[in-house]
N, CA, C and O atoms as CSV, one atom per row, in Angstrom:
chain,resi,resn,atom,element,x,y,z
A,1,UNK,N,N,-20.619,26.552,43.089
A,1,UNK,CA,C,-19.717,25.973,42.114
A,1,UNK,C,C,-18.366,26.676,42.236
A,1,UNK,O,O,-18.318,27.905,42.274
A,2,UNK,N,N,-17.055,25.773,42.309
A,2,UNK,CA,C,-15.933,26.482,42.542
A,2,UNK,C,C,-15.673,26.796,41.420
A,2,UNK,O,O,-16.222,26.266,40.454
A,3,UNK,N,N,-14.469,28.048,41.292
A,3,UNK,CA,C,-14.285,28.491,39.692
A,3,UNK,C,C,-13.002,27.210,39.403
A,3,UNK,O,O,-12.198,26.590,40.099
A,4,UNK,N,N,-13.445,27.284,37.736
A,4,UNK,CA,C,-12.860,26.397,37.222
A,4,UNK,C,C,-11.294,26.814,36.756
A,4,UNK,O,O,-11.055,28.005,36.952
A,5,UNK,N,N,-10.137,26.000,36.145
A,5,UNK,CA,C,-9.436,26.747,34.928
A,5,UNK,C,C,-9.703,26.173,33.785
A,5,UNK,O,O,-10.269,25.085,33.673
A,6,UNK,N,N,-9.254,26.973,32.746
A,6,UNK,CA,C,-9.588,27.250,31.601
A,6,UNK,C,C,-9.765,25.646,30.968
A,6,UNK,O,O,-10.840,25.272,30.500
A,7,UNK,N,N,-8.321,24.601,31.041
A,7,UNK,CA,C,-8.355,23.654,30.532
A,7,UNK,C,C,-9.689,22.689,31.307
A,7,UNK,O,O,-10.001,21.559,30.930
A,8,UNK,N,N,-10.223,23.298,32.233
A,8,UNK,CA,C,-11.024,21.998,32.997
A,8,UNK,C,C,-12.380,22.684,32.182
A,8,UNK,O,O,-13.255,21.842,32.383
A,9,UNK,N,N,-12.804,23.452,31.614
A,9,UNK,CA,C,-13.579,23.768,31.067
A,9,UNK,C,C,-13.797,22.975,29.867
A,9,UNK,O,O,-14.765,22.218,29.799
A,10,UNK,N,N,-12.740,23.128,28.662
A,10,UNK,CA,C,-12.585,21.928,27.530
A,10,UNK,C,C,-12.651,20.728,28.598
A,10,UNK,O,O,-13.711,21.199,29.011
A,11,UNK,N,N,-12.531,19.985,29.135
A,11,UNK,CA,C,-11.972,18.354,29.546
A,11,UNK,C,C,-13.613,17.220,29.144
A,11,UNK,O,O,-13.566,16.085,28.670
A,12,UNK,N,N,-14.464,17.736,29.394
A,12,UNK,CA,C,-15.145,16.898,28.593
A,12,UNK,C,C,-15.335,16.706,27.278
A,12,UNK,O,O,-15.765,15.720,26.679
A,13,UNK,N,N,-14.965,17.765,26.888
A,13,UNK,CA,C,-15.083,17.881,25.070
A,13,UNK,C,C,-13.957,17.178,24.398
A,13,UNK,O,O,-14.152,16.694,23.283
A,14,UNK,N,N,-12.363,17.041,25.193
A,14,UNK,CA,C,-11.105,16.626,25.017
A,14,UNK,C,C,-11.840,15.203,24.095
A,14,UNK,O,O,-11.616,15.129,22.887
A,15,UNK,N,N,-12.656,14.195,24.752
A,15,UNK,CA,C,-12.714,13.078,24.006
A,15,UNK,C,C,-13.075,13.273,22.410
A,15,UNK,O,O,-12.437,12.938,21.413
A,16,UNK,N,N,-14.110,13.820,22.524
A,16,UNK,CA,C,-14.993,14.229,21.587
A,16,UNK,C,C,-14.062,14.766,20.239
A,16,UNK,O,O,-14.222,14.263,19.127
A,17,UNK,N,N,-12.964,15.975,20.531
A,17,UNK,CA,C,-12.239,16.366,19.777
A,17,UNK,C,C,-11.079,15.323,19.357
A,17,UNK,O,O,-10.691,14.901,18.267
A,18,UNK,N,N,-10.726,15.109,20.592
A,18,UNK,CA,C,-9.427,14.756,20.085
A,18,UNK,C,C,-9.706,12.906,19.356
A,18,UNK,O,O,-8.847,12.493,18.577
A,19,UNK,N,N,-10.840,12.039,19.687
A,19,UNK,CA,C,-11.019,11.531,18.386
A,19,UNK,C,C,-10.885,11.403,17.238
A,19,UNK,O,O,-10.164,10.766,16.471
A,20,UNK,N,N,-12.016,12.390,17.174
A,20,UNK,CA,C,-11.916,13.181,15.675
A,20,UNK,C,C,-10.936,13.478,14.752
A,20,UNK,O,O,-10.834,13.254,13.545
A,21,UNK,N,N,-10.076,14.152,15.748
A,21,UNK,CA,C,-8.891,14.148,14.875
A,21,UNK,C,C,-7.804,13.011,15.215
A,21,UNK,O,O,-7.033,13.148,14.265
A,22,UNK,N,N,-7.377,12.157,15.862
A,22,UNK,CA,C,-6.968,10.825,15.927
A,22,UNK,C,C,-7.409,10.610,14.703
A,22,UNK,O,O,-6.690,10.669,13.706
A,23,UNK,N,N,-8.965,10.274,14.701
A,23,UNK,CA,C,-9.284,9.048,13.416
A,23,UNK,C,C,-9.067,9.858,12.026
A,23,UNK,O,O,-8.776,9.285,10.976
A,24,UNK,N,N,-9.268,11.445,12.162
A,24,UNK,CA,C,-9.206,11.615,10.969
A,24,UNK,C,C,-7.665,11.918,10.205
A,24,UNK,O,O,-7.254,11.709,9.064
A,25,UNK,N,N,-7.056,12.508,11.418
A,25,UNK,CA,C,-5.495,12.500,10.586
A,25,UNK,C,C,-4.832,11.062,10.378
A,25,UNK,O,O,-3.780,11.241,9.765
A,26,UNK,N,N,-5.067,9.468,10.694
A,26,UNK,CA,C,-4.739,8.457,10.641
A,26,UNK,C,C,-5.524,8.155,9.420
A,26,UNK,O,O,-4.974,7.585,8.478
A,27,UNK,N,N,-7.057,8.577,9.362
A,27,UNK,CA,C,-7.705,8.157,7.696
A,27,UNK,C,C,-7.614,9.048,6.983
A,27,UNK,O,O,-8.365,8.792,6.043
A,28,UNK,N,N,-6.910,10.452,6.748
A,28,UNK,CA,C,-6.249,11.060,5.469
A,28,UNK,C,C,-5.040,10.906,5.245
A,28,UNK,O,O,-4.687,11.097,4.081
A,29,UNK,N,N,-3.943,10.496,6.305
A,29,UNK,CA,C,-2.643,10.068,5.838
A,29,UNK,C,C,-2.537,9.153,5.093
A,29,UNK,O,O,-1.976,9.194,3.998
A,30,UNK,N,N,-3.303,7.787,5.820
A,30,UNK,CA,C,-3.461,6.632,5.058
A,30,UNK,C,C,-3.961,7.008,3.903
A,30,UNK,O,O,-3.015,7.082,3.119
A,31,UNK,N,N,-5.149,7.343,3.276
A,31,UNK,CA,C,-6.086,6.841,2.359
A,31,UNK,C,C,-5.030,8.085,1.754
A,31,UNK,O,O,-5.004,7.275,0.827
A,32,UNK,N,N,-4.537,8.725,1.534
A,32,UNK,CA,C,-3.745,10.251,1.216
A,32,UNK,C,C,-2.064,9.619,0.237
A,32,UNK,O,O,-1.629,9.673,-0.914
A,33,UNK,N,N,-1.641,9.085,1.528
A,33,UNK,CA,C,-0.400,8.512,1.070
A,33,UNK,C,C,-0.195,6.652,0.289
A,33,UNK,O,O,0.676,6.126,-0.404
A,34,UNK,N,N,-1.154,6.307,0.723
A,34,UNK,CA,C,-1.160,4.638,0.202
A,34,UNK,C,C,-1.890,4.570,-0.853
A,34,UNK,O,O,-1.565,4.416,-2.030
A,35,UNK,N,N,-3.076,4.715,-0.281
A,35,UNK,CA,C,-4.401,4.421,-1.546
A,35,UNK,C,C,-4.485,4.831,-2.403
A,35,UNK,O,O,-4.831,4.243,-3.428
A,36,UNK,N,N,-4.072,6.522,-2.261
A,36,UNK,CA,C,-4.405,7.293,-3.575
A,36,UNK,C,C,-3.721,7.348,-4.289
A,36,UNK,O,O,-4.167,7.472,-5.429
A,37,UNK,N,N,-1.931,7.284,-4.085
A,37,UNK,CA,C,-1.142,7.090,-4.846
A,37,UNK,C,C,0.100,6.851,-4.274
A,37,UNK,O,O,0.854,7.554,-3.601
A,38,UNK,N,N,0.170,5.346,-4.812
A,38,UNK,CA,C,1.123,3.934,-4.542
A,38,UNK,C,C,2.462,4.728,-4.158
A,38,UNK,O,O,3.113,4.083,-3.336
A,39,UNK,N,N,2.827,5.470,-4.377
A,39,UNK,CA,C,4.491,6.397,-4.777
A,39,UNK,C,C,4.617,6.750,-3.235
A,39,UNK,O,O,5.599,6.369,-2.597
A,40,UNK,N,N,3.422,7.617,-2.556
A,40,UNK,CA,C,4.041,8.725,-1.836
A,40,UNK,C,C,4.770,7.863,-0.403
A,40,UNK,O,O,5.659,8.292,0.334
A,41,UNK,N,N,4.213,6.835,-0.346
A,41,UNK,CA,C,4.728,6.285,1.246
A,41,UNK,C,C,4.764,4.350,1.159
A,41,UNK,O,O,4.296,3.506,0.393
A,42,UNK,N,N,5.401,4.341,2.116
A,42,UNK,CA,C,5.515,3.196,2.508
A,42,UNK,C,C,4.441,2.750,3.684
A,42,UNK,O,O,4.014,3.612,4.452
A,43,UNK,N,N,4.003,1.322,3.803
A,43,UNK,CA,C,3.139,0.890,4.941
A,43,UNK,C,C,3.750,1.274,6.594
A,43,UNK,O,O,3.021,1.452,7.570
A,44,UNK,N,N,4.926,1.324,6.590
A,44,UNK,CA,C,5.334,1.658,8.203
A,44,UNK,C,C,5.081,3.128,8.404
A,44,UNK,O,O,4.533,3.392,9.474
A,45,UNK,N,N,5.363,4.160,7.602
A,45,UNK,CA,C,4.716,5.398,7.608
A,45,UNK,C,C,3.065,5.447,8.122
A,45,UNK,O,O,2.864,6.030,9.187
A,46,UNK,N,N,2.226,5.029,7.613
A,46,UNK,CA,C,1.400,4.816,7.415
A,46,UNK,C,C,0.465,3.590,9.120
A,46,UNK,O,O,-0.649,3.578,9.644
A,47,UNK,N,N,1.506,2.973,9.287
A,47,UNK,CA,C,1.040,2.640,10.714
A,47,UNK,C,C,1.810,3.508,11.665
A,47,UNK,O,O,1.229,3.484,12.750
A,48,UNK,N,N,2.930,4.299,11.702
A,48,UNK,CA,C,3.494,5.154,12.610
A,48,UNK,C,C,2.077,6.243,13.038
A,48,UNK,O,O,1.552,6.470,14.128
A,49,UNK,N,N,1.827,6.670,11.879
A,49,UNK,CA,C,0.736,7.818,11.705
A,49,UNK,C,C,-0.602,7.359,12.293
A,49,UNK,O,O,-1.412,8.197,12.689
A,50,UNK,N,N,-0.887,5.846,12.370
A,50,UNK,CA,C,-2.026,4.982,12.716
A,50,UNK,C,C,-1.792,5.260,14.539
A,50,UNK,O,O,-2.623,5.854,15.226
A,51,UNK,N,N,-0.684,4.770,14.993
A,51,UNK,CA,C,-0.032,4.725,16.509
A,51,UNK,C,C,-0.127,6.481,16.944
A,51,UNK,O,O,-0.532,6.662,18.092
A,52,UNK,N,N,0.118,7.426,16.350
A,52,UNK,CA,C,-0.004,8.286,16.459
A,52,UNK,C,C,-1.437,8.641,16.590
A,52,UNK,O,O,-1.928,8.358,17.683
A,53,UNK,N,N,-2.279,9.242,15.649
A,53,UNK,CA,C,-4.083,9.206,15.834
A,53,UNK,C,C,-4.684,8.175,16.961
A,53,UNK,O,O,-5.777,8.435,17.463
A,54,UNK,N,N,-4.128,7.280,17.261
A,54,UNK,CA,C,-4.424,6.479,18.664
A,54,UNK,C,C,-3.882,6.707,19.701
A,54,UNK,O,O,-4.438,6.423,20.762
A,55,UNK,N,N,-2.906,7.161,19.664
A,55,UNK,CA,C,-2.493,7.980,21.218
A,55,UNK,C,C,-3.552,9.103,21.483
A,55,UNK,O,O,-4.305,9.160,22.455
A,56,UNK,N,N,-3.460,10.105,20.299
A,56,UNK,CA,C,-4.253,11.141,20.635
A,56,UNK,C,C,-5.636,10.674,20.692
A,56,UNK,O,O,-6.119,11.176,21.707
A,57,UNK,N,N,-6.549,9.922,20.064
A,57,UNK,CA,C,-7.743,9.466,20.703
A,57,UNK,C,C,-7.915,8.781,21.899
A,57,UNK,O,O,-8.869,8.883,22.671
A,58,UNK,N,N,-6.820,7.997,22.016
A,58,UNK,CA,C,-7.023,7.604,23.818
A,58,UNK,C,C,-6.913,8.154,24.935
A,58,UNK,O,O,-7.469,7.888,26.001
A,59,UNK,N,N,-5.804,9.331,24.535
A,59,UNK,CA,C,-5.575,10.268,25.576
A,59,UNK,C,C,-6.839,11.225,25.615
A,59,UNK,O,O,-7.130,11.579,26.758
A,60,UNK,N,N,-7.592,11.683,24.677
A,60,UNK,CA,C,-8.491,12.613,25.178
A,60,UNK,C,C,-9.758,11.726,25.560
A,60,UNK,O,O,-10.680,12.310,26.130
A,61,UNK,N,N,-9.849,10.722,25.365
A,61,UNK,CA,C,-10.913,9.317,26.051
A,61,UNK,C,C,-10.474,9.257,27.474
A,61,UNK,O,O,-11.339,9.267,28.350
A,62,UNK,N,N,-9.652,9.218,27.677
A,62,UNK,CA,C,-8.970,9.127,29.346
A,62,UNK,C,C,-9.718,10.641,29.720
A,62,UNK,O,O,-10.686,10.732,30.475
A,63,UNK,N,N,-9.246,11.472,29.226
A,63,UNK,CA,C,-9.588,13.276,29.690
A,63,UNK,C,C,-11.136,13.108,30.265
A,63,UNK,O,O,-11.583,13.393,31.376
A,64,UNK,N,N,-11.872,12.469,28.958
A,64,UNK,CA,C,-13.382,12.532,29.343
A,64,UNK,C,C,-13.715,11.412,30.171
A,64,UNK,O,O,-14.406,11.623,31.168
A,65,UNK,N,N,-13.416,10.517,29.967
A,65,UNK,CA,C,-13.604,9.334,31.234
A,65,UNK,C,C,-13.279,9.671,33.051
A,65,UNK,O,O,-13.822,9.287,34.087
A,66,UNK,N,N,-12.245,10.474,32.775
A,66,UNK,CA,C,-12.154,11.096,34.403
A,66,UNK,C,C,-13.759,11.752,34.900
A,66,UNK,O,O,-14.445,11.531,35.898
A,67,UNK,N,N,-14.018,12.882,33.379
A,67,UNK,CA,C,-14.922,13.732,34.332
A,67,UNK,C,C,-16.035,12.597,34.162
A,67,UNK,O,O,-16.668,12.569,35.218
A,68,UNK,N,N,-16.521,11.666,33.278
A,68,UNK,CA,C,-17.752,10.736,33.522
A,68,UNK,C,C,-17.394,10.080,34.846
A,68,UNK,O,O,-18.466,10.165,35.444
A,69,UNK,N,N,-16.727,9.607,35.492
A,69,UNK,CA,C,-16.165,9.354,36.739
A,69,UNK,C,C,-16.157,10.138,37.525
A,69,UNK,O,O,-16.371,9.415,38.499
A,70,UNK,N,N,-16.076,11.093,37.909
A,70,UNK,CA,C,-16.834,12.124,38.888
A,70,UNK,C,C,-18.161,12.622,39.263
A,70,UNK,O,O,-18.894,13.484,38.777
A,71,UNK,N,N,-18.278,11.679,40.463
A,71,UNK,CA,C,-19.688,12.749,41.172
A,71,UNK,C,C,-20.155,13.991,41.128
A,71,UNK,O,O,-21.289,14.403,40.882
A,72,UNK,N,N,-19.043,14.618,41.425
A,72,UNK,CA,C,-19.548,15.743,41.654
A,72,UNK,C,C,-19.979,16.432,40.746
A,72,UNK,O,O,-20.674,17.392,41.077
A,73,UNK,N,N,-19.727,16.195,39.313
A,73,UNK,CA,C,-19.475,16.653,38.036
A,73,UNK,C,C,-21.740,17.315,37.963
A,73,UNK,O,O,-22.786,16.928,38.484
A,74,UNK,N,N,-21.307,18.449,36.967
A,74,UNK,CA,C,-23.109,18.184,36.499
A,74,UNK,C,C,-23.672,17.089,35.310
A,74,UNK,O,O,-23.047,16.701,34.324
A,75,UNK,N,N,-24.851,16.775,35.666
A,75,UNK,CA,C,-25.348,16.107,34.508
A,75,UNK,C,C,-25.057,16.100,33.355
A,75,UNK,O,O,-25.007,15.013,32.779
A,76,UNK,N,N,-24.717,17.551,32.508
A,76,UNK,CA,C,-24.233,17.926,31.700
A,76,UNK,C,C,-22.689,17.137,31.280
A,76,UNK,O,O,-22.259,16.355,30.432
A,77,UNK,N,N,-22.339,17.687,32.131
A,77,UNK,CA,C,-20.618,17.420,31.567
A,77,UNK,C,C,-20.322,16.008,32.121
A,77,UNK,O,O,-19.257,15.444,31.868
A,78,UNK,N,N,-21.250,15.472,32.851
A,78,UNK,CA,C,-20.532,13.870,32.914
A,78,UNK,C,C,-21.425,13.219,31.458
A,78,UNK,O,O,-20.974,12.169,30.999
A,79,UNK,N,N,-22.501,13.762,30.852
A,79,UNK,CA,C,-22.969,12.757,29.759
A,79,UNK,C,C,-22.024,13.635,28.588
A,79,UNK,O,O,-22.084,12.989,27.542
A,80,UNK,N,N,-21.323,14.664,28.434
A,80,UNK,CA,C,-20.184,14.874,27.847
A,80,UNK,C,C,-18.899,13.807,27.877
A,80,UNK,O,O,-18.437,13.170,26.930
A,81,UNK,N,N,-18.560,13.817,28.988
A,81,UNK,CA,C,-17.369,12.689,29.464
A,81,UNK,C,C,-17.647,11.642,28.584
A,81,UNK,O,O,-17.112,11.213,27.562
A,82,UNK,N,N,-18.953,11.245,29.472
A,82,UNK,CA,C,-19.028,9.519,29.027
A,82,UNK,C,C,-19.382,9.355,27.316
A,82,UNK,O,O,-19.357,8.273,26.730
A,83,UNK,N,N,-19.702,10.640,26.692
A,83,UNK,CA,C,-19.915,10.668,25.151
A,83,UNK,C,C,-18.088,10.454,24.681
A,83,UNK,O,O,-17.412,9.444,24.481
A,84,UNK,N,N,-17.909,11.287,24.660
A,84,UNK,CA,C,-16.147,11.743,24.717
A,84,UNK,C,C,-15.671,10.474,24.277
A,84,UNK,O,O,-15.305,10.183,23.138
A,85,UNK,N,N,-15.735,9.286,25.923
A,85,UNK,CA,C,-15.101,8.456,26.091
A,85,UNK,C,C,-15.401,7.336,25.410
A,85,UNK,O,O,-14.721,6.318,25.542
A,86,UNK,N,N,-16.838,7.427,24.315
A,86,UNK,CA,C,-17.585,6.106,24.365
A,86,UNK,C,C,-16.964,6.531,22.939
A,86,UNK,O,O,-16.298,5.630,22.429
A,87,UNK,N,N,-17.040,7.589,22.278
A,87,UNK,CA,C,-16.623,8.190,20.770
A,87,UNK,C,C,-14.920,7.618,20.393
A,87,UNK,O,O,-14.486,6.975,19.437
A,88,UNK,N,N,-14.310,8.137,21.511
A,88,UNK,CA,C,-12.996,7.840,21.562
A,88,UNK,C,C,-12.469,5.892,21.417
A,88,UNK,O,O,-11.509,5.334,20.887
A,89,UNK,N,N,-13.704,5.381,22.209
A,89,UNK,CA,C,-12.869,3.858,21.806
A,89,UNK,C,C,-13.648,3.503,20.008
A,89,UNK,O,O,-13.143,2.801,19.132
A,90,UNK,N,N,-14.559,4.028,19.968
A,90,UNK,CA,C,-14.836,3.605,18.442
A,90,UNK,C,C,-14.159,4.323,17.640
A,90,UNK,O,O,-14.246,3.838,16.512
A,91,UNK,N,N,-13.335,5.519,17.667
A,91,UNK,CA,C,-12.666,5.534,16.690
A,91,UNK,C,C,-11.163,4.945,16.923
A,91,UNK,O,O,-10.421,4.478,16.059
A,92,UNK,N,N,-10.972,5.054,17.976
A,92,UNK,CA,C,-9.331,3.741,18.005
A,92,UNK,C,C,-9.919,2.552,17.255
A,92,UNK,O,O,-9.377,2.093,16.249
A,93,UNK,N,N,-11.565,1.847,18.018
A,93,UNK,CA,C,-10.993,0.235,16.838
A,93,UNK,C,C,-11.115,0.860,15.145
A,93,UNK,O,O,-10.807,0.210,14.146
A,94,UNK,N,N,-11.516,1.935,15.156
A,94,UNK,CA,C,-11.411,1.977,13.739
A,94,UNK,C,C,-9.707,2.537,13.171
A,94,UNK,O,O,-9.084,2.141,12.186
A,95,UNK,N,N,-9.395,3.338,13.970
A,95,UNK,CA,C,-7.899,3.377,13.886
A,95,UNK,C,C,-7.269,1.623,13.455
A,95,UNK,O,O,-6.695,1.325,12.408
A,96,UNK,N,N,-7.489,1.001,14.222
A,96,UNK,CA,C,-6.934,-0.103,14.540
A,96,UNK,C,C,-7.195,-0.888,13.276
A,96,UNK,O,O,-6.314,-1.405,12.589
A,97,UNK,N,N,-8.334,-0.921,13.066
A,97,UNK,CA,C,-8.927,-1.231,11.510
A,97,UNK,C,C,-8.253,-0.716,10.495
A,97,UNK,O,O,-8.180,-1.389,9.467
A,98,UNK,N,N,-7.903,-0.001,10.529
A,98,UNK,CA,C,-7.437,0.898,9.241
A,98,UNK,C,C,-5.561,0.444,9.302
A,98,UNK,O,O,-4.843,0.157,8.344
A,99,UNK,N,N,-5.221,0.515,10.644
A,99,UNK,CA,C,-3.550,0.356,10.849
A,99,UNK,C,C,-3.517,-1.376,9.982
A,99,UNK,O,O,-2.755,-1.657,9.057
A,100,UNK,N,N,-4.600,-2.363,10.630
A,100,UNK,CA,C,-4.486,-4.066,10.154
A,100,UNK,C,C,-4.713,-4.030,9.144
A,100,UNK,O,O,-4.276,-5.056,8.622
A,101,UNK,N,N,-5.600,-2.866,7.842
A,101,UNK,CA,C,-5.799,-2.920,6.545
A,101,UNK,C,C,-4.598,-2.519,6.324
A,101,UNK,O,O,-4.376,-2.743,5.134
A,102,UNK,N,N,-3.866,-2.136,6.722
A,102,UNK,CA,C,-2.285,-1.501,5.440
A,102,UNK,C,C,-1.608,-2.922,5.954
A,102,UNK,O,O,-0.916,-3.378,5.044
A,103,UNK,N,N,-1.595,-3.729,7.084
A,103,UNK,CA,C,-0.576,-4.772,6.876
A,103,UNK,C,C,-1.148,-5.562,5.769
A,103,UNK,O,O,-0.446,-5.727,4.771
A,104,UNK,N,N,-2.521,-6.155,5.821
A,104,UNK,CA,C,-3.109,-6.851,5.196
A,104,UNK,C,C,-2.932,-6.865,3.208
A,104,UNK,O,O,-2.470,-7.572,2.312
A,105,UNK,N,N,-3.742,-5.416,3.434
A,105,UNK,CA,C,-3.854,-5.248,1.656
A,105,UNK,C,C,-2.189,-4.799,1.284
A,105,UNK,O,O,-1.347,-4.353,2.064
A,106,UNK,N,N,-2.099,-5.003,0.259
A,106,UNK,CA,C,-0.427,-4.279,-0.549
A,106,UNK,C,C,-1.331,-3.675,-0.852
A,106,UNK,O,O,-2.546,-3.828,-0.973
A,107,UNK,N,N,-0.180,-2.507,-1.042
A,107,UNK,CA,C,-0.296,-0.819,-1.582
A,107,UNK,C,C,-0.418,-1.644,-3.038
A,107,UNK,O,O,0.037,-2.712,-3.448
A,108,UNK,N,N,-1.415,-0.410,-3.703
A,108,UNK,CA,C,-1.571,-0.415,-4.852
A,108,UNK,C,C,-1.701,-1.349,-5.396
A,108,UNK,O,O,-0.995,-1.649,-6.360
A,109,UNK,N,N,-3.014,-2.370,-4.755
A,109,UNK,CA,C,-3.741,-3.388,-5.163
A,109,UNK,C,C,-4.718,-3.305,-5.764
A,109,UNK,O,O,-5.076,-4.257,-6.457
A,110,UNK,N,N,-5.669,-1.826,-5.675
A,110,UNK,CA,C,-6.618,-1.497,-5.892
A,110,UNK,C,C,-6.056,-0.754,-7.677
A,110,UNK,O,O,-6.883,-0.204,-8.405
């Protein structure tokens, strides 16, 4: 096994994480600034922050999709990858879900 660097060590986990936080800083801004109280933001805030948490979940879906795409990779870290990568598109459509609920619903309908 050749030695690795440091960042190729994280690169399967990249999906996994950076999901996570995609979906979750896009569903506490939102549900934070709209839902909870009508005042703090406007809906374009609120999808900027949506476009944002989806960059960063796609980009670390790409990270892990490389190493599930490699042969050479071990068993291990390619069913990392392909977890990563499979985690990463379900939380974009839910990103995506959440960005079409702020066009949809008006603030402070609820």
């Amino acid at each position: 096994m050749s030695a690795r660097r440091p960042i190729e060590h994280l690169q399967p986990w990249l999906g996994l994480a950076a999901a996570a936080l995609g979906w979750g800083a896009a569903h506490q801004v939102g549900s934070a600034s709209i839902f909870d109280d009508c005042n703090r933001a406007e809906p374009m805030f609120v999808l900027i922050v949506c476009g944002l948490g989806l960059a960063v979940a796609v980009a670390g879906g790409l990270f892990s999709l490389d190493i599930w795409r490699r042969p050479e990779e071990t068993p291990g870290r390619r069913f990392l990858g392909g977890t990563g990568a499979l985690l990463a598109l379900l939380a974009s459509f839910a990103i995506v879900l959440q960005a079409t609920a702020v066009l949809i619903i008006p603030p402070c309908a609820a």
